[in-house]
C-alpha positions as MATLAB code, in Angstrom:
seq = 'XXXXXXXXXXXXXXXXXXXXXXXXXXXXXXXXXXXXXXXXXXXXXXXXXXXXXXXXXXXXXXXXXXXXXXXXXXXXXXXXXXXXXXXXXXXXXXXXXXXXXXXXXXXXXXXXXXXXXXXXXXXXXXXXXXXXXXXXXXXXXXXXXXXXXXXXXXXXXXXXXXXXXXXXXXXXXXXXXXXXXXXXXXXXXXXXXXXXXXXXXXXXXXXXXXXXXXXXXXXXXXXXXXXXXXXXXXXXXXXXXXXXXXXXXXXXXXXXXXXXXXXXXXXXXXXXXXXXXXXXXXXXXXXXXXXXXXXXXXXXXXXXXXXXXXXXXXXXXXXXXXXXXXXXXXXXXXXXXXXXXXXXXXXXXXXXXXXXXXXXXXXXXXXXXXXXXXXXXXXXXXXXXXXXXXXXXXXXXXXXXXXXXXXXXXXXXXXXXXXXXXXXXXXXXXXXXXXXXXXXXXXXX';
ca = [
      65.749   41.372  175.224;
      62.722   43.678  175.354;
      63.825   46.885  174.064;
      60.888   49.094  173.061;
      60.604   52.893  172.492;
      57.605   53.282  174.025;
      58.924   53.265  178.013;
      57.456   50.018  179.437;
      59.636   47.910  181.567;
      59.200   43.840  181.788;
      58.939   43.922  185.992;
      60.057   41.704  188.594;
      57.013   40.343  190.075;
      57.228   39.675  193.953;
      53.645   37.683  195.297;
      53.654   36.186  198.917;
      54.868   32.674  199.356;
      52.858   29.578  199.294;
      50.644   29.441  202.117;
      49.511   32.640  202.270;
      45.829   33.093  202.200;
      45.335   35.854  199.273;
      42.260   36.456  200.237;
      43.302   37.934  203.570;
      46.445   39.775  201.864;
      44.469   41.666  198.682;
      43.035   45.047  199.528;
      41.046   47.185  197.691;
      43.014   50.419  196.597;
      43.631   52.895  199.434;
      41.354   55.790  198.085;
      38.513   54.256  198.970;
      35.116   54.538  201.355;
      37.326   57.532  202.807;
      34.337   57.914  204.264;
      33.006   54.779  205.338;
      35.583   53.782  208.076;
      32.918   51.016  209.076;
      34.547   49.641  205.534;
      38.430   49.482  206.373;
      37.006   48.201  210.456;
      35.604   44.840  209.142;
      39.213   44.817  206.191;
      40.655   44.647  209.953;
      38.844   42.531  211.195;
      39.450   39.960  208.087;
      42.604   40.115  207.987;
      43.507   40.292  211.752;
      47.373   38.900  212.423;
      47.726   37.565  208.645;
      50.453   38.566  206.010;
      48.034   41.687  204.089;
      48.745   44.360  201.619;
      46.050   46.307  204.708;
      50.129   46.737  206.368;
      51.481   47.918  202.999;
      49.353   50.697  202.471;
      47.811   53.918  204.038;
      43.912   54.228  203.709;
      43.319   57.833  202.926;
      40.979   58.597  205.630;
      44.122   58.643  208.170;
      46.398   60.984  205.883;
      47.025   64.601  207.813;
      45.729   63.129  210.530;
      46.818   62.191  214.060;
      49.364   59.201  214.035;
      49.987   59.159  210.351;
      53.834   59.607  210.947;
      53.742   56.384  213.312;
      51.524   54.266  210.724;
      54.059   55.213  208.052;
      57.481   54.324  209.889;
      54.779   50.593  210.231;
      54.578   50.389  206.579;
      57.340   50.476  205.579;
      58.921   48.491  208.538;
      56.627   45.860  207.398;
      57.761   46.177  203.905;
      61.672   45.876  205.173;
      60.220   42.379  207.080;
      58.098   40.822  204.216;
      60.649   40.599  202.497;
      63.339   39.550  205.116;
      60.982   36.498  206.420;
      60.131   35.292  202.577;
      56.977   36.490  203.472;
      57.015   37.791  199.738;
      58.986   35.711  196.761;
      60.115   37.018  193.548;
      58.246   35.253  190.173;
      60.909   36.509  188.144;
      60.655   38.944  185.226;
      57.146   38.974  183.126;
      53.781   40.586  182.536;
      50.759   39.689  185.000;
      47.657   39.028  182.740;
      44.845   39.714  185.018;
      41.331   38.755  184.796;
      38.532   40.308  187.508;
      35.047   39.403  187.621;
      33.008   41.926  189.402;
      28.590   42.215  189.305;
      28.610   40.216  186.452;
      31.390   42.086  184.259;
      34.806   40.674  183.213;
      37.423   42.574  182.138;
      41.411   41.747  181.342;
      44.415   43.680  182.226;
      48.102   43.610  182.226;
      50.537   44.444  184.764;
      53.612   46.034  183.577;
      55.735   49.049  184.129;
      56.034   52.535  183.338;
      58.844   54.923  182.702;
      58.255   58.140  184.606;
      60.033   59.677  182.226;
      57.827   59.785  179.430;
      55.686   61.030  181.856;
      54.556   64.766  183.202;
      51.048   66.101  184.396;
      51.549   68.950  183.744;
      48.236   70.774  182.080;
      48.638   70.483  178.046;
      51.334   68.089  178.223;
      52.394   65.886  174.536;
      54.440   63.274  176.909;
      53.454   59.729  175.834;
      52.148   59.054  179.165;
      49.002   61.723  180.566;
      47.263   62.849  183.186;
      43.421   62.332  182.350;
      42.333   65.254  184.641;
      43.743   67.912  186.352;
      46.353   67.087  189.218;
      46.351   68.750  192.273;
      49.721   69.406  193.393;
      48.848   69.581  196.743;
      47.295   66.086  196.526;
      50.944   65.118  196.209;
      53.488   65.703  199.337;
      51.102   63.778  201.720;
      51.322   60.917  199.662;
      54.893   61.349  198.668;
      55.542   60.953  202.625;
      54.019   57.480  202.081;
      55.969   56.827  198.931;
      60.097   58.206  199.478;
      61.329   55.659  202.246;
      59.199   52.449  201.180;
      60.884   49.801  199.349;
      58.223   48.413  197.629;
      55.249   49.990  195.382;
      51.831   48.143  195.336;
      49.587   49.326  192.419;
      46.453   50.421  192.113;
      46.674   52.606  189.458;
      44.785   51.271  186.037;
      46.060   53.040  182.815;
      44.517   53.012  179.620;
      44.761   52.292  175.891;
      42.644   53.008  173.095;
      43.224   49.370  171.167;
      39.988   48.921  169.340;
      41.470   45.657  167.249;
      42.657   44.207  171.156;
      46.189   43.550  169.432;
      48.023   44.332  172.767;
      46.394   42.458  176.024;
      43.525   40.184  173.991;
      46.213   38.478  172.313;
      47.703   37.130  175.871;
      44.687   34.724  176.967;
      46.031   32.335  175.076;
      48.827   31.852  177.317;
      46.680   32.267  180.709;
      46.483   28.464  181.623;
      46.973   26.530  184.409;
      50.948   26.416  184.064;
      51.127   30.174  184.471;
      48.957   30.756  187.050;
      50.307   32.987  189.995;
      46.560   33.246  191.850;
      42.838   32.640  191.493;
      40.595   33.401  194.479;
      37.311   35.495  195.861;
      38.554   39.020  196.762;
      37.433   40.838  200.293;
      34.120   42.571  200.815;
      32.485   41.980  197.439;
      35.624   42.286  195.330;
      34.442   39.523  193.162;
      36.782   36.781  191.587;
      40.208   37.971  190.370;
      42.529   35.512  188.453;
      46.619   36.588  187.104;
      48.560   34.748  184.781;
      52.891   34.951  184.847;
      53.831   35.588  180.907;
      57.453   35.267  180.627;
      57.366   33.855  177.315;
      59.518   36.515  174.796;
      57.830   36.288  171.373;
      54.448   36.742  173.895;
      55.946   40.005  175.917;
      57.745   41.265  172.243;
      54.428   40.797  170.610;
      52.654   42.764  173.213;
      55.666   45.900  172.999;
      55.207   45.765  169.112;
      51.514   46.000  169.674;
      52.265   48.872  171.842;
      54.427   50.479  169.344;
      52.049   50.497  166.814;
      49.417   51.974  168.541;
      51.559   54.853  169.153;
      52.906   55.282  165.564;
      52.346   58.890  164.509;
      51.434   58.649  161.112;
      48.555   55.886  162.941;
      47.906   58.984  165.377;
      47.976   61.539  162.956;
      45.277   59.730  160.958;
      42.711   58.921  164.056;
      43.615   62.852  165.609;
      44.992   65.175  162.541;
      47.794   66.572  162.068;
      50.216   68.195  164.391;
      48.958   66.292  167.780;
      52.132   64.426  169.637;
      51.304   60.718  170.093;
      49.861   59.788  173.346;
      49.891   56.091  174.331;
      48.643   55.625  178.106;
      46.072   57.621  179.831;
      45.369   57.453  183.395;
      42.121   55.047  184.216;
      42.311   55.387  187.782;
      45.195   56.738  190.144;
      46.140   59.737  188.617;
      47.407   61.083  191.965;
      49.248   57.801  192.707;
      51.363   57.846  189.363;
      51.930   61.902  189.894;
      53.311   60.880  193.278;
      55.474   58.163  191.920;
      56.637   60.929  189.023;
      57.538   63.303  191.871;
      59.249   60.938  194.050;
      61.643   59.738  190.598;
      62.672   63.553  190.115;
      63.476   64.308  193.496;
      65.309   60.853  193.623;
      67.210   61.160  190.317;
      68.838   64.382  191.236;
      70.591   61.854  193.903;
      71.993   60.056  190.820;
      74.449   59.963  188.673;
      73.601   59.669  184.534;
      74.353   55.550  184.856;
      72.204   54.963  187.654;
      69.407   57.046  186.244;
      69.305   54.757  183.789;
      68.592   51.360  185.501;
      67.289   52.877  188.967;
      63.771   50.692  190.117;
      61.806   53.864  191.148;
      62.054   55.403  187.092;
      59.374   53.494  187.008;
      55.961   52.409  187.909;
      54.041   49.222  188.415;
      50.239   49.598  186.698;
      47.872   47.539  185.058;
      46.717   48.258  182.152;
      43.117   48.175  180.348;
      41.912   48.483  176.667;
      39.114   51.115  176.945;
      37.297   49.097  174.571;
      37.090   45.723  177.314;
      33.254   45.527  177.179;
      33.791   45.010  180.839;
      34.871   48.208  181.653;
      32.491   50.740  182.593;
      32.833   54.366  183.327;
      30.462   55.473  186.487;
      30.339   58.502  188.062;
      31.600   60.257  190.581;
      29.575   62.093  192.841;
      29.602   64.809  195.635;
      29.570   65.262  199.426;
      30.074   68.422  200.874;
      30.102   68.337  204.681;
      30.188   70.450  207.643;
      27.685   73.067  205.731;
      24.426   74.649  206.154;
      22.650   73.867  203.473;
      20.562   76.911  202.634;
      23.774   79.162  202.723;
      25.468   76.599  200.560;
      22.339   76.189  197.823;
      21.981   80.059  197.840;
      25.698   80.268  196.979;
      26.187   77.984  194.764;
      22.548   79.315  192.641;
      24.536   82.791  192.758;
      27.692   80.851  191.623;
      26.655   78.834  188.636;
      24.420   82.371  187.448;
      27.198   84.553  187.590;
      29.709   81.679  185.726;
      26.542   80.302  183.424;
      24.447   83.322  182.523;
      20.866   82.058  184.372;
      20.123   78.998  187.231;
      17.404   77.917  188.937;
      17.268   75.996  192.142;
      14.355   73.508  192.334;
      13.037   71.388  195.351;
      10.951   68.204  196.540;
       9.929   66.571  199.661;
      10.149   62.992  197.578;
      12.282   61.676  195.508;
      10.199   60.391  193.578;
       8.473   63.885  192.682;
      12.101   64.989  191.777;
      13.450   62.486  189.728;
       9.470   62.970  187.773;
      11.056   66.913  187.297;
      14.577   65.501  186.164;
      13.124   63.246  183.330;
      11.235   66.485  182.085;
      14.299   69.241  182.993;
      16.042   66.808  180.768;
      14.479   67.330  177.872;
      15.137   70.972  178.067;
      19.020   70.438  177.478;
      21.228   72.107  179.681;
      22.567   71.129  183.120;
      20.525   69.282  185.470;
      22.202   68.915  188.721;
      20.351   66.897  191.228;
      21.125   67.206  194.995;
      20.059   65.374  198.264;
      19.927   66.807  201.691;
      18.325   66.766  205.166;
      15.561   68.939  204.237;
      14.648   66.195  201.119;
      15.867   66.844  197.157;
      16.140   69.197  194.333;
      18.452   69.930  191.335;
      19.582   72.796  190.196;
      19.135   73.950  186.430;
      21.493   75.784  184.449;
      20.121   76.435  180.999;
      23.619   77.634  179.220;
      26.675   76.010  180.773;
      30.093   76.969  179.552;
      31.413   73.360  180.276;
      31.162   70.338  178.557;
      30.571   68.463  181.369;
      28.220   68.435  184.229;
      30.756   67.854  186.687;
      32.562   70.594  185.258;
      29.563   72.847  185.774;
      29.414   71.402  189.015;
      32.659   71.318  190.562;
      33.898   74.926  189.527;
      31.071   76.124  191.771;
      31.944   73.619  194.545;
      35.674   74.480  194.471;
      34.245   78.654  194.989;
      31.848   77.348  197.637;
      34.595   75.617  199.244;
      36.914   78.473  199.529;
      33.893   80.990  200.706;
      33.461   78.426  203.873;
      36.576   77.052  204.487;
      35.149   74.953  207.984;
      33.141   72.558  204.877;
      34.589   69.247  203.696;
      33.981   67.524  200.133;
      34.387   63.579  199.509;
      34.093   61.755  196.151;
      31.853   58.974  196.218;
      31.279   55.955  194.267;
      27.451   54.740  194.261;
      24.292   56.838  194.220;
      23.018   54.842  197.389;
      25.744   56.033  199.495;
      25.423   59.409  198.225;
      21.672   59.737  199.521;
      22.777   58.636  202.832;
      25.386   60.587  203.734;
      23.310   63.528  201.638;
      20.765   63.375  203.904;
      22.443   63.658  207.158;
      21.969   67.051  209.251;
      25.167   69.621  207.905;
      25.946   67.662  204.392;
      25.167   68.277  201.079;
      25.207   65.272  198.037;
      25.135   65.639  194.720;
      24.501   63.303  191.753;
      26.108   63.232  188.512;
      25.783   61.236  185.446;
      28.185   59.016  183.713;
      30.611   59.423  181.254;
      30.760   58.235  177.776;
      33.416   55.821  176.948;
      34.203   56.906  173.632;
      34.620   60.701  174.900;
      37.247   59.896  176.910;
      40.497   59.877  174.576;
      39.571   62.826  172.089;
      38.624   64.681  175.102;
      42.373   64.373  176.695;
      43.661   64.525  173.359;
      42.146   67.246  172.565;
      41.630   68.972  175.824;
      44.129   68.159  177.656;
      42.332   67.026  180.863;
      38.982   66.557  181.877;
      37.418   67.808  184.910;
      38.743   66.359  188.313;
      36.898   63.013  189.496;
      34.898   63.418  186.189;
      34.081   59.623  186.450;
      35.112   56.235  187.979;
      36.112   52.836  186.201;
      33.605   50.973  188.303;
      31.997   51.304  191.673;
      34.200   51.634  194.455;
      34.233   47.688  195.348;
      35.612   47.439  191.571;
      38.555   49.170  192.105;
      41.948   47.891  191.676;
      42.881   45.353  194.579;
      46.653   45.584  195.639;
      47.947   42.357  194.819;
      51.400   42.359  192.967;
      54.431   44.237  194.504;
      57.603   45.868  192.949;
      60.697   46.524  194.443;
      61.995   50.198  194.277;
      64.397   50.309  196.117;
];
């Protein structure tokens, strides 16, 4: 009934039974305050004994470490008895139109599913499906231990489309009423509101796929991208490691399989929302730095020397106040180049480079961190969402923090396009409280 050549599966939608309290069983996406365990304490605390995704899913501050193995074999024994107990019902077949309200922004998605194989991250890949920055393979077999015994997948992985006439997910509002409503509630530690919609109706979900087909008609590519550039629908929003993992998992499973069962087999694919890039209410911030375990001289002094010898020329400027160094910034700024503005125990700075060879800051940035980080291998580095945590854990006795600025919205497709990838953790679809919340589950199994 929903044939489409553009590899996106109608899913079966499994939600937990009536009765349930949702706001105890959403939880924000598991690559998260991975360094604020004070966060995932009080998620604990909320949810206590109560039916929660919190059982579904790994935080990533406890992966490679001590009793990982233990909460795994918990997971997914908890998956095995949600589903035994009714705990979790299936909605039948259908999209999820989602609508989350989060510090005043609103922005609509759609859950559906993706074929894996019309998808590879490889670097300089044509597939329909990309990788929007590089992938670290070895990102991938500690959360492919997570992934290749569970029977369900939970998604927080947000892909995007580049529909500037909102043909595909726009269109579906209509049919978001009270009839087809699956949940509408206050999400966890300043989530904000999240509402999700059941469309099973075909001419809806056909007119959505023929949306979707359009948008990925060459001659329609050809025109917005010239000539000789392979079509590429989806891009990865947020998750990119998550959707690698669920790619790696398929081809390790499918070998397992005979040509039939490839076919029809629930883990060739993968349960994401997805987001128009032109939703006014998304918003790209960025993502910053925190090295730890360092001392801070040795790590300015290398990374000056670093960002010289890779840059031609930088200079390494500091301040007792912030407000004397932001003063600096606004002026460095006019200057063009690379400012680079850091925060540790000793106060601030930024460093300058005059002549980068990336785009990017963070590409500037991060090929200096990723030298600095094999030169002292006892340091640590953590992505962070929001400047204010960055000054705080910046200006702690050993760390480092760095500040970057955002990205532009309408850079993002021509530069995967065209580039193939952007720089790794180049920028964030929100703060960290407006990530994805796991909600939805899929069986795979």
């Amino acid at each position: 009934m929903f044939q489409n050549s553009i590899g996106v599966q109608v899913p079966d939608i499994l939600l937990p039974r009536e009765g349930v309290s949702m706001e105890k069983w959403a939880v924000v996406a598991c690559d998260q305050f991975t360094s604020q365990p004070e966060y995932w304490a009080e998620a604990e605390r909320i949810v206590g004994d109560a039916p929660s995704t919190l059982r579904l899913m790994l935080p990533e501050m406890y992966l490679d470490k001590p009793g990982e193995a233990e909460r795994i074999a918990a997971i997914n024994a908890t998956m095995d008895r949600y589903m035994e107990d009714g705990t979790l019902t299936s909605r039948g077949k259908g999209f999820v139109f989602v609508r989350r309200t989060v510090d005043g922004k609103t922005r609509n998605g759609l859950i559906v599913a993706l074929d894996l194989e019309q998808y590879d991250y490889s670097r300089g890949s044509e597939t329909l499906i990309r990788a929007s920055e590089g992938t670290i393979v070895e990102r991938i077999p500690p959360r492919l231990r997570i992934r290749k015994d569970a029977a369900l997948e939970l998604p927080h992985i947000l892909v995007l489309i580049d529909d500037p006439a909102c043909t595909v997910i726009e269109p579906l509002a209509a049919a978001a009423n009270a009839a087809t409503q699956l949940y509408d509630f206050d999400l966890m530690l300043g989530g904000g509101h999240i509402e999700g919609y059941l469309i099973q109706d075909a001419d809806k979900i056909n007119g959505a796929l023929r949306a979707l087909e359009a948008l990925a008609d060459p001659a329609r590519f050809a025109a917005q991208y010239g000539e000789g550039k392979a079509p590429m629908l989806f891009a990865m929003g947020d998750g990119n490691h998550s959707f690698a993992t669920a790619k790696a998992n398929w081809e390790a499973l499918k070998q397992q399989l005979s040509p039939a069962e490839r076919e029809t087999h629930p883990a060739r694919y993968a349960l994401v929302e997805l987001e128009n890039i032109h939703d006014p209410g998304i918003v790209f911030e960025p993502i910053h730095r925190v090295l730890f375990n360092i001392d801070t001289e040795q790590a300015l002094r290398f990374l000056v020397e670093r960002l010289a010898a890779d840059n031609g020329a930088c200079k390494l400027n500091r301040f007792e106040s912030k407000e004397d160094c932001d003063a600096l910034i606004k002026i460095a700024q006019t200057c063009g180049g690379h400012i680079l503005p850091f925060v540790f125990a000793g106060g601030y700075g930024y460093l300058k480079v005059n002549a980068p060879t990336a785009q990017l800051e963070v590409g500037t940035l991060q090929n200096a961190l990723d030298a600095l980080l094999k030169a002292f291998p006892q340091a640590s580095i953590d992505y962070i969402h929001g400047a204010d945590v960055v000054n705080e854990l910046g200006a702690k006795p050993g760390n480092l923090g760095f500040l970057l600025p955002p990205m532009a919205k309408s850079a993002f497709f021509p530069t995967v396009v065209f580039d193939g990838a952007l720089p790794r953790k180049t920028f964030s679809m929100g703060e960290a409280n407006e990530k994805r919340y796991y909600l939805e589950c899929r069986k795979i199994k």
